[in-house]
N, C-alpha and C positions, 0 to 999 in steps of 0.2 A: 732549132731554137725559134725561127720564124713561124714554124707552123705551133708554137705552143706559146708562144707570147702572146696574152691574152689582153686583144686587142679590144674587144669590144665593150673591156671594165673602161674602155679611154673612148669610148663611142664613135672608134672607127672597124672599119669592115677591113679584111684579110684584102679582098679587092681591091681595096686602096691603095693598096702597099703593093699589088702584084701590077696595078695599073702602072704606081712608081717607077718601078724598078723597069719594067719592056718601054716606056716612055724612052729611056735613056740606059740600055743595057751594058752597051761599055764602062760608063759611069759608073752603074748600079753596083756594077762587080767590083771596080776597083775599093767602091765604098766598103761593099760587102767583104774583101780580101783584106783591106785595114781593119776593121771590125775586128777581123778573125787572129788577124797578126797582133795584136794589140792584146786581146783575150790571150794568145799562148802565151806572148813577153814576160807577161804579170801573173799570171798562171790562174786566169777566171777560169769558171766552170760554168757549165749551163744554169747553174743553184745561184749563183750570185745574178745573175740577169734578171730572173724569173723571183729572186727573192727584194731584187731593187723594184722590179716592178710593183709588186706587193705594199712595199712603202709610200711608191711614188703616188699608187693608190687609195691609201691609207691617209698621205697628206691632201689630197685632192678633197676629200670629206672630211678633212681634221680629225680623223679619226674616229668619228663618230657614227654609229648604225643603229639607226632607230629600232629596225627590224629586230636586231640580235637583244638591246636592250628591252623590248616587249615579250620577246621568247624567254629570256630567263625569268623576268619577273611571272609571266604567268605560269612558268614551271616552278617556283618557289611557292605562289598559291597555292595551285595543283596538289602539290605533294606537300605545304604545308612546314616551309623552310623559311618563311618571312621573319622569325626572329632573329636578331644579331649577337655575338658572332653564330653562326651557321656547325651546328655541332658535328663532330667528327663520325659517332656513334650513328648518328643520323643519315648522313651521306652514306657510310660503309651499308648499314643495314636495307636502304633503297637502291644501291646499286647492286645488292645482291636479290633481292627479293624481287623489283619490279624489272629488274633490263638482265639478271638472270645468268649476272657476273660471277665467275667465281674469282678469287683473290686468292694470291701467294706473296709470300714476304719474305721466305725464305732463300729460292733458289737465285737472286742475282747475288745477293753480297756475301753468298758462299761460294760462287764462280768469280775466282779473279777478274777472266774476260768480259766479262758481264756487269760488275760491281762501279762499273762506271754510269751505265743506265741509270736514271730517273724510276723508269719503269720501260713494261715491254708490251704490247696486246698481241695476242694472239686469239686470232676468229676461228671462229667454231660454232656447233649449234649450241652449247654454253660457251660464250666469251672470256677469255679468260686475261688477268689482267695478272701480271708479274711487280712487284713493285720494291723499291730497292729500302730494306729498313732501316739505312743509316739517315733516312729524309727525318726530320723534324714531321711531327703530325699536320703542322696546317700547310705543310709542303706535297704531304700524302692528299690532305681535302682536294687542293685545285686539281691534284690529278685523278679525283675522283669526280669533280665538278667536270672538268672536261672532258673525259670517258662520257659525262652522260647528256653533255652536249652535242657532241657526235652522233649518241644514239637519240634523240629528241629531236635536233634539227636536219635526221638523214643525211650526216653524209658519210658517205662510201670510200671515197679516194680518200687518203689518209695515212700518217707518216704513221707507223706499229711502234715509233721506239722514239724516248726519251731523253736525250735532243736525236733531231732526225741525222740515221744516217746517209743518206740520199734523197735525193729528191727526184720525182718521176716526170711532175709536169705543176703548174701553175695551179691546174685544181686542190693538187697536194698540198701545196702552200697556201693556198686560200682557205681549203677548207680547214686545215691546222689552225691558223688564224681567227677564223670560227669561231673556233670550239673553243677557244683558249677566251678569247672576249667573252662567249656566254660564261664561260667559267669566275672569271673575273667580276661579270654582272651579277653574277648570284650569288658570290660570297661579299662582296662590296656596293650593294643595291645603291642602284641612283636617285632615291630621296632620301636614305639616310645620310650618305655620303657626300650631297651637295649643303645637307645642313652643317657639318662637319667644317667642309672647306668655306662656309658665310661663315663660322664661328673664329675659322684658323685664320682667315683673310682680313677679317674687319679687327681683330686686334692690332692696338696702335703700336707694337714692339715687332720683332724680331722673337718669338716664343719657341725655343726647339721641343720644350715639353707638350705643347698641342700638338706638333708633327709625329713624335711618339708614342703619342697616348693614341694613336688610331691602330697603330700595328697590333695592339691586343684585344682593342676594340670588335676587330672585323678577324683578328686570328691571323694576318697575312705575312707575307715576307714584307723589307721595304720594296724589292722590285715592283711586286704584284701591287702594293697601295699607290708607289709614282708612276708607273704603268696605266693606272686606271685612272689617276688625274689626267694622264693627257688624251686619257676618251671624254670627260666632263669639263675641264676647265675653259676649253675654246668655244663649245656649243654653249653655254652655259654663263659665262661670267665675261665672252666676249675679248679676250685676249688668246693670243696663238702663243706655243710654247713649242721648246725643243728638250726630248727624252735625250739619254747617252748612258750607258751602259758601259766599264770598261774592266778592266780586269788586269791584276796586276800577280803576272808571273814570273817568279824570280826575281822580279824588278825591272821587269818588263812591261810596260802597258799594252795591252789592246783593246782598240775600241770592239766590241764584242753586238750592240744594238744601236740604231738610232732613231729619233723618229725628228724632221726638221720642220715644223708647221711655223717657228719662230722666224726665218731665214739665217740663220746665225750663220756665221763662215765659218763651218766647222773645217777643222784642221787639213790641208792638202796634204798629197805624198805619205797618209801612212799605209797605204798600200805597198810603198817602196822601204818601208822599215825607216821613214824619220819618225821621229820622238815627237811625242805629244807635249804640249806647253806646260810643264814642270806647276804654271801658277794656276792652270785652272782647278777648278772646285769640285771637278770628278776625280783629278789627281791627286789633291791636296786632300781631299778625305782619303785614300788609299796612303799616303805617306802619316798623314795623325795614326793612322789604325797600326801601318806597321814600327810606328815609335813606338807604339804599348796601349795606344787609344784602345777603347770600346770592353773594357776589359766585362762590363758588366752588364753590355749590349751594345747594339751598333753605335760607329760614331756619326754624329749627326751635326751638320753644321749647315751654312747662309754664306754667300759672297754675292757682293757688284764686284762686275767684272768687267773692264771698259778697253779697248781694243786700242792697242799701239796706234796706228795708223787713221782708223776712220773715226776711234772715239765713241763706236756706239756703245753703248751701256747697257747688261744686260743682270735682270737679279735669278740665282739660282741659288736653290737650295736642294739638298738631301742626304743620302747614307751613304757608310760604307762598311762591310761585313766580311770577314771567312768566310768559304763557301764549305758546305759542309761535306761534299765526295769527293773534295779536291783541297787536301788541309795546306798545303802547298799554293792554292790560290786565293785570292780577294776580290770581293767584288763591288763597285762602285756604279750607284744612280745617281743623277739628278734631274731635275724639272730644272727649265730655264727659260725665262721670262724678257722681252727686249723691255729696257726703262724708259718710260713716254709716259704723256699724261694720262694717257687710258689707262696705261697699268697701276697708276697710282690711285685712280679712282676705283680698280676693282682691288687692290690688294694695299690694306691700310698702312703697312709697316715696308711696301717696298723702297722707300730713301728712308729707313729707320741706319740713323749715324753710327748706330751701336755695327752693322753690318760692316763686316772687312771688304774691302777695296781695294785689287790687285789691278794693275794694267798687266793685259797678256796679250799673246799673239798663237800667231799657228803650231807651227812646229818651230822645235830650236833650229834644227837646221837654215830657214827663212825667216830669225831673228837679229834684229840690229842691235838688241843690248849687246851690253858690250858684259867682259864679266865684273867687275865691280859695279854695273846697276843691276844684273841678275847673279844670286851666284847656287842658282839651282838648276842651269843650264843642264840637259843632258846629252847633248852633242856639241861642236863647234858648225858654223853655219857655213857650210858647206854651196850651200844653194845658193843663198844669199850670194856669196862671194864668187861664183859662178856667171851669175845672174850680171855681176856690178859688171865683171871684166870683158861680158856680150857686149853691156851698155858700153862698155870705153871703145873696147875694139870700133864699136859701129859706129861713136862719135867720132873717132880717130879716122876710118875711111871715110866719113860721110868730109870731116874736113879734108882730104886728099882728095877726093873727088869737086869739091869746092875750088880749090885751090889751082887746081890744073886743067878742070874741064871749061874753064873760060880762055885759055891760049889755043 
């Protein structure tokens, strides 16, 4: 893990850390042996290190890469892709003729074991790309936009399969990463797209019909449209924001993405299988949808969300949709924005009244409502109550110790 944590995207040297660790070798180990103990407890893998890194990365530059954003655009020149949305026919017909793809649709969703892929690549002197044709067409585009971001921006290491299943080393995921943001640039260019969010931003309401009217606009999923706000809205409009991705299995949530450039206190402990806050607005569009919402597209909603404890205030808005290889799951975005005066001067409608107003917290487990002021609890607060009887015990000796260490 140490020699593939790519230290130098944090602009330190491997040296550093080897100076670290012989500085104080006893130490270093014992550190290093919690590290590792910690990691089997919870059952990390090398992929969850090297893919935190990846974020921690990502938050560091808000998300934003100039570089990747010039690459697609002058490859939409190039090959003559600047109009919107970005046609399918077009994409298919250039990734077979100029980067000399061949394409199949057939053989995953006729392989059980397979039918769960996206898609597959397989290298060869013709490339050959696999793709599964239960996707929706502009689900097919982005994996053809990204196919030819890899071959454009050279890179090599790279996951073959649709979501990955392993992961090799840090370049894997970086350059995945990549290829998926030029992908995203090219079907959501950044001057169309910023005029979009001045039009969605400066209205004086709460509008969920401008936040929908972009998905057909550009052809995208909603992931792929919230996704690519939180590469434009922090460079660009000067407020930080937090992505959340989650997914609702059997009635089950997990948090599946994040990206946290807002600082939001997102939820502790669901590593450990506590429940996510029943009130927030990633959740609560997965519960509209599974009441019978979205029958005639995604459901789409807005909430202030202002935090039990510290009172911050945060406005977030977006989707929530079936996924479509997995009829049995749902899946839920949104953008979230902290509420302060900056945010109200870049986004006209964020203290628009019409928006619902939930107090939440983290997990129910480490909630103090009680159930008649929540009654969407999905756990009893275990933690919480845990936590109280540490604080008494330790009041209880700290007074025994009081009491008798002056005789």
């Amino acid at each position: 893990l140490l020699g593939r944590f790519p230290f130098a995207e944090f602009g330190l040297d491997v040296s550093d850390l080897v100076e670290l660790l012989t500085h104080s070798p006893d130490r270093a180990s014992a550190l290093l042996h919690a590290l590792l103990e910690v990691g089997r407890q919870y059952a990390l893998q090398e992929e969850h290190f090297l893919r935190a890194a990846l974020r921690s990365y990502q938050e560091l530059h808000e998300n934003y890469f100039q570089e990747l954003e010039d690459a697609a655009a002058e490859f939409a020149h190039h090959y003559s892709l600047e109009a919107i949305p970005v046609r399918y026919t077009t994409l298919e017909q250039l990734i077979r003729q100029k980067f000399s793809y061949q394409l199949d649709d057939t053989r995953l969703i006729n392989d059980p074991a397979l039918s769960t892929y996206r898609s597959v690549f397989v290298n060869g002197s013709k490339p050959r790309l696999f793709i599964n044709a239960a996707l929706y067409p502009h689900q097919v585009k982005f994996l053809l936009a990204r196919e030819m971001g890899y071959q454009y921006l050279g890179l090599k290491e790279r996951s073959n399969t649709s979501s990955p299943d392993h992961v090799d080393s840090f370049q894997q995921v970086f350059n995945d990463f990549k290829a998926s943001y030029f992908a995203g640039a090219l079907l959501m260019p950044q001057p169309r797209l910023l005029a979009d969010l001045q039009t969605f931003f400066q209205f004086p309401t709460w509008n969920r019909w401008l936040l929908l009217e972009m998905l057909p606009r550009y052809d995208v999923t909603p992931e792929m449209l919230l996704y690519r706000f939180s590469e434009l809205i922090p460079q660009f409009f000067g407020v930080r924001l937090h992505f959340l991705r989650v997914h609702d299995v059997n009635g089950e949530y997990r948090l599946i993405k994040q990206l946290n450039m807002s600082r939001v206190l997102l939820p502790g402990g669901l590593a450990v299988d506590e429940h996510f806050c029943r009130r927030w607005l990633v959740v609560r569009l997965l519960r509209e949808l599974a009441a019978g919402a979205g029958l005639d597209g995604p459901v789409v909603g807005a909430q202030i969300s202002e935090f039990l404890e510290s009172h911050e205030r945060f406005l977030c808005f977006g989707f929530a949709r079936p996924l479509v290889l997995s009829p049995n799951v749902a899946s839920s975005v949104i953008a979230g924005f902290r509420l302060d005066s900056n945010l109200k001067q870049a986004i006209q409608f964020a203290d628009d009244p019409a928006i619902p107003r939930l107090i939440i917290n983290e997990t129910c487990e480490r909630c103090p409502l009680t159930a008649d002021q929540c009654s969407l609890r999905g756990a009893q607060s275990r933690v919480l109550a845990a936590s109280k009887r540490r604080m008494e015990r330790r009041m209880a000796l700290d007074q025994l110790v009081a009491q008798f260490g002056r005789q």
